[in-house]
C-alpha positions, 0 to 999 in steps of 0.5 A: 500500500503506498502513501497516497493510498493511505491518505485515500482510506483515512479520507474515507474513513472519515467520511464514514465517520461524519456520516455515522456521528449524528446516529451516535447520540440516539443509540447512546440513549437507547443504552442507557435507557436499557441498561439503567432504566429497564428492558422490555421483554416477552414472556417466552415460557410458562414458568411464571402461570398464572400471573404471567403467561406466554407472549406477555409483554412486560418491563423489567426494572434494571436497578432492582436486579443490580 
C-alpha cells in the first residue's frame, strides 16, 4: 500500500465517520435507557402461570436486579 493510498482510506474513513456521528447520540440513549432504566421483554415460557403467561409483554426494572 503506498502513501497516497493511505491518505485515500483515512479520507474515507472519515467520511464514514461524519456520516455515522449524528446516529451516535440516539443509540447512546437507547443504552442507557436499557441498561439503567429497564428492558422490555416477552414472556417466552410458562414458568411464571398464572400471573404471567406466554407472549406477555412486560418491563423489567434494571436497578432492582443490580
Amino acid at each position: 500500500m503506498a502513501l497516497s493510498d493511505l491518505g485515500e482510506t483515512a479520507m474515507k474513513n472519515l467520511q464514514i465517520f461524519r456520516k455515522l456521528l449524528p446516529a451516535l447520540p440516539p443509540v447512546l440513549g437507547v443504552l442507557f435507557i436499557h441498561t439503567a432504566l429497564g428492558a422490555a421483554y416477552i414472556v417466552p415460557s410458562a414458568s411464571m402461570q398464572p400471573t404471567l403467561k406466554i407472549g406477555d409483554e412486560i418491563i423489567v426494572s434494571a436497578p432492582s436486579y443490580g
